[in-house]
N, CA, C and O of each residue as an XYZ file, in Angstrom:
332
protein
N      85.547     91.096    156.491
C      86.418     91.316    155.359
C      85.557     91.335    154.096
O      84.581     90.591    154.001
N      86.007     92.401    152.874
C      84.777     92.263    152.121
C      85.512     91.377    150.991
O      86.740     91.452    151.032
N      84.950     90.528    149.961
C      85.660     90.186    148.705
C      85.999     90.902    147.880
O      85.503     91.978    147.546
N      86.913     90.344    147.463
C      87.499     91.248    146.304
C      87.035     90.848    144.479
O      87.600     90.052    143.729
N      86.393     91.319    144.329
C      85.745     90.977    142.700
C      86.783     90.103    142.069
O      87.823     90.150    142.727
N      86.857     89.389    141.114
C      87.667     88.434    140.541
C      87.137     89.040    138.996
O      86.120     88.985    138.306
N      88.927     89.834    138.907
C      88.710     89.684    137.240
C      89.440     88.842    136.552
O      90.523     88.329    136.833
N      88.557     88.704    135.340
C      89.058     87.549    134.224
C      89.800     88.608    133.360
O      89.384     89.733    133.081
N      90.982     88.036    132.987
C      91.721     88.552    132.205
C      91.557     88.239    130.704
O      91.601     87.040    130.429
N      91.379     89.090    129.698
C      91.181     88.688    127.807
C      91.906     88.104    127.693
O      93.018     88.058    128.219
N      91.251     87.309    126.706
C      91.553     85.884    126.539
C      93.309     86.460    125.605
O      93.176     87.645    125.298
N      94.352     86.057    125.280
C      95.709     86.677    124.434
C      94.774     86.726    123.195
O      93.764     86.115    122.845
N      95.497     87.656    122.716
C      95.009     88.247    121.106
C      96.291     87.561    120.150
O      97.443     87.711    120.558
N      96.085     86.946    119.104
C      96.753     86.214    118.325
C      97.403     86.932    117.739
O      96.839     87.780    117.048
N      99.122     86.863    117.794
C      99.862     87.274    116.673
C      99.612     87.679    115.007
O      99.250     86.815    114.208
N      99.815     88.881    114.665
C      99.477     89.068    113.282
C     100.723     88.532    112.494
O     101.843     88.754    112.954
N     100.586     87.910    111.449
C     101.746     87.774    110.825
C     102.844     88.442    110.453
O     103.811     87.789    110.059
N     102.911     90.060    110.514
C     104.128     90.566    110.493
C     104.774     90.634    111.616
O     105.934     91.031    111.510
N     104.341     90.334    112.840
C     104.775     89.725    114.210
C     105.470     88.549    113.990
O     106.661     88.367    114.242
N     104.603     87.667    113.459
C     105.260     86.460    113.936
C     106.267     85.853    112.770
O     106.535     84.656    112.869
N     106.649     86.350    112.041
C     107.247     86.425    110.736
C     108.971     86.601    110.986
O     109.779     85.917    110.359
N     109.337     87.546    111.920
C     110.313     87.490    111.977
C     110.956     86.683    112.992
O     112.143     86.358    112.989
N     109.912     86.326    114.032
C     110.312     85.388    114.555
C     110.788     83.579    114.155
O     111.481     82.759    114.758
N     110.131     83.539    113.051
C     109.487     82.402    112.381
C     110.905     82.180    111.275
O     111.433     81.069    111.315
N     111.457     83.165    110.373
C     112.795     83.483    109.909
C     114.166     83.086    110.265
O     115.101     82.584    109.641
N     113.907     83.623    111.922
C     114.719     83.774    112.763
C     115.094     82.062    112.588
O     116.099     81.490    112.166
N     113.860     81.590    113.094
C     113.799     80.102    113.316
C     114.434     78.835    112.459
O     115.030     77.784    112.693
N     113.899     79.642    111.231
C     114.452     78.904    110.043
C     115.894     78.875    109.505
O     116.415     78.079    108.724
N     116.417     79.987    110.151
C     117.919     79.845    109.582
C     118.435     79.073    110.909
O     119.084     79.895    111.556
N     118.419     78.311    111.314
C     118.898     77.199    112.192
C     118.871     76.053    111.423
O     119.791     75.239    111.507
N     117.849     75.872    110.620
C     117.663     74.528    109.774
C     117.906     74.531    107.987
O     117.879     73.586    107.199
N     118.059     75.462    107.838
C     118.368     75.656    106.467
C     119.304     76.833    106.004
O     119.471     77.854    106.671
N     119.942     76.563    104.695
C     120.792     77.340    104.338
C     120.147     78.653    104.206
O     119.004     78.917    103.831
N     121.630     79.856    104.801
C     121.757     81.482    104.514
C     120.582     82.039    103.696
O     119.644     82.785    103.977
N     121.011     81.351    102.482
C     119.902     81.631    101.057
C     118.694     81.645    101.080
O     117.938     82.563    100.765
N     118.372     80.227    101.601
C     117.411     79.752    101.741
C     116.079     80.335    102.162
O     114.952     80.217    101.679
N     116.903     81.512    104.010
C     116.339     82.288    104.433
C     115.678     83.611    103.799
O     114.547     84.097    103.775
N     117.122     83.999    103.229
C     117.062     85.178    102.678
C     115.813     84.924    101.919
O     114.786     85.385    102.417
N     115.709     84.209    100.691
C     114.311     83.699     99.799
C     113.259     84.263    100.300
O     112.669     85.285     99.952
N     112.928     83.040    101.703
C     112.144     82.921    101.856
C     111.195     84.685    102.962
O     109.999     84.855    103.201
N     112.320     85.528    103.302
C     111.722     86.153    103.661
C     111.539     87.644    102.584
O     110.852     88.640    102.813
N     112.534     87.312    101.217
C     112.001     88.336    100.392
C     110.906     87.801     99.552
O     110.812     88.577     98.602
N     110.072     86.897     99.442
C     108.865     86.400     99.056
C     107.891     86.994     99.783
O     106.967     87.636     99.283
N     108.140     86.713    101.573
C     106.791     87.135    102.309
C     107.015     88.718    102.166
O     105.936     89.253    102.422
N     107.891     89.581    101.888
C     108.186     90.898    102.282
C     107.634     91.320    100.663
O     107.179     92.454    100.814
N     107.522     91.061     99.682
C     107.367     91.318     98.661
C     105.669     90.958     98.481
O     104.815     91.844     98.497
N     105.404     89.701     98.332
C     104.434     89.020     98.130
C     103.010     88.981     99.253
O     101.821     89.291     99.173
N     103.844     88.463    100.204
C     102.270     87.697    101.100
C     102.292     88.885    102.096
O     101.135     89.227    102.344
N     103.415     89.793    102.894
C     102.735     90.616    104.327
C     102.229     92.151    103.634
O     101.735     93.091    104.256
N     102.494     92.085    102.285
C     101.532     93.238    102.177
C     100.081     93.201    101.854
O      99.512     94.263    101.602
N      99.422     92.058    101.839
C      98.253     91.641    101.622
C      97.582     91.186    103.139
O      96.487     91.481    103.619
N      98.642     90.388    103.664
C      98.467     89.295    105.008
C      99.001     90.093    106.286
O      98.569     90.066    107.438
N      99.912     90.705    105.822
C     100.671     91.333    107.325
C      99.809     91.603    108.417
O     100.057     91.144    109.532
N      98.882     92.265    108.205
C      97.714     93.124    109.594
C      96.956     91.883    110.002
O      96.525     92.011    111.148
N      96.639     90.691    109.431
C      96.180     89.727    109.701
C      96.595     88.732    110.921
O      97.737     88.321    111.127
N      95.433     88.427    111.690
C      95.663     87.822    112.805
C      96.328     86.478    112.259
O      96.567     86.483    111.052
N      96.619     85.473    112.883
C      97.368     84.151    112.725
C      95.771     83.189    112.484
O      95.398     82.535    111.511
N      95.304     83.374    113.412
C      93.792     82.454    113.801
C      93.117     82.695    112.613
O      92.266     81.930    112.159
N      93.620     84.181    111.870
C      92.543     84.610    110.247
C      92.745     84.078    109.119
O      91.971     84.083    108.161
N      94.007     83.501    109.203
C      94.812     82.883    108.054
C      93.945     81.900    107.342
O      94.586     80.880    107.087
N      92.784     81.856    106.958
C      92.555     80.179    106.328
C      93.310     79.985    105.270
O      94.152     80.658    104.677
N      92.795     78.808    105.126
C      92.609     77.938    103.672
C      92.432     78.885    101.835
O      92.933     79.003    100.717
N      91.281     79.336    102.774
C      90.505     80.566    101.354
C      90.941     81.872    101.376
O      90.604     82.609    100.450
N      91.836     82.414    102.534
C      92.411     83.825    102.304
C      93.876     83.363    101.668
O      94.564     84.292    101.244
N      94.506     81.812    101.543
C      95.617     81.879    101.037
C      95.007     81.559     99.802
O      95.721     82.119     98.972
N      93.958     80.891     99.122
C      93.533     80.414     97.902
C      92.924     82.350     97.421
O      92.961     82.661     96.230
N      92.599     83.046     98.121
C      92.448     84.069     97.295
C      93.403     85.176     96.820
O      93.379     85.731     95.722
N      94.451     85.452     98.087
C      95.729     85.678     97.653
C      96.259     85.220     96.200
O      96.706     85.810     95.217
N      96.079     84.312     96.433
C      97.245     83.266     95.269
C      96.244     83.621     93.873
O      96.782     83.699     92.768
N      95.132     83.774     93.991
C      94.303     84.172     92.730
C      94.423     85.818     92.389
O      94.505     86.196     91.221
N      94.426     86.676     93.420
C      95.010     87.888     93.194
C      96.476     88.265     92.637
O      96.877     89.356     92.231
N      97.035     87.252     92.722
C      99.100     87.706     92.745
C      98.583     87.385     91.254
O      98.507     88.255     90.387
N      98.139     85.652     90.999
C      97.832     85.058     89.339
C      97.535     86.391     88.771
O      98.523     86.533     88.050
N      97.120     87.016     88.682
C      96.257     88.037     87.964
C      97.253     89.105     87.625
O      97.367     89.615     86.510
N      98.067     89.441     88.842
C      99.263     90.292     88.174
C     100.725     89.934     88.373
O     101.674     90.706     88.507
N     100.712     88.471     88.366
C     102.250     88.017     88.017
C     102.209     87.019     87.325
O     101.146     86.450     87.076
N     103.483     86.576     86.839
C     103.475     85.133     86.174
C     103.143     84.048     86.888
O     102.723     83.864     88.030
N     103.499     83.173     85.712
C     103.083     81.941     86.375
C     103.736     81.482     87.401
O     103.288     80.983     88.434
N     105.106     81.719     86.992
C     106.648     81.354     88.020
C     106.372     81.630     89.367
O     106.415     80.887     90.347
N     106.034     83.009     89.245
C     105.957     84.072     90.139
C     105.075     82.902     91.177
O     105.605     82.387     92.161
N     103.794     82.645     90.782
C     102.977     82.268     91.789
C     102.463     80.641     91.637
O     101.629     80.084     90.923
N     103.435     80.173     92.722
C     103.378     78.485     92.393
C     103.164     78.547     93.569
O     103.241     79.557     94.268
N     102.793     77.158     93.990
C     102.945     76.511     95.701
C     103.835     75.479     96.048
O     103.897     75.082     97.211
């Protein structure tokens, strides 16, 4: 009998955030008010997935949200861009 080669399968490729975004929405209106949702997903739809969207989950640091947030500063108010 001869063996049969053993393939390794790639390792999963990490959700990009406009993937996992609506799932994540979804999630949130279980725990918080209608509104609440709504907000929070015309912020990311406005604000963060046109910068972040194509972005893997694993890419997300620290310093791509600290540079974001220095790019929006630059062309919005202050209001606009708080944490």
């Amino acid at each position: 009998m001869t063996a049969v080669p053993a393939f390794r399968s790639a390792p999963p490729v990490p959700p990009t955030l406009d993937a996992y975004v609506d799932g994540w929405l979804a999630r949130r209106q279980r725990t918080v008010k209608a509104r609440t949702t709504a907000t929070y997903a015309d912020v990311l739809r406005r604000y963060v997935l046109p910068h972040l969207g194509a972005m893997h989950l694993l890419d997300i640091t620290r310093g791509v949200i600290v540079q974001l947030l220095d790019h929006l500063a630059t062309r919005k108010s202050p209001r606009t861009v708080r944490l």
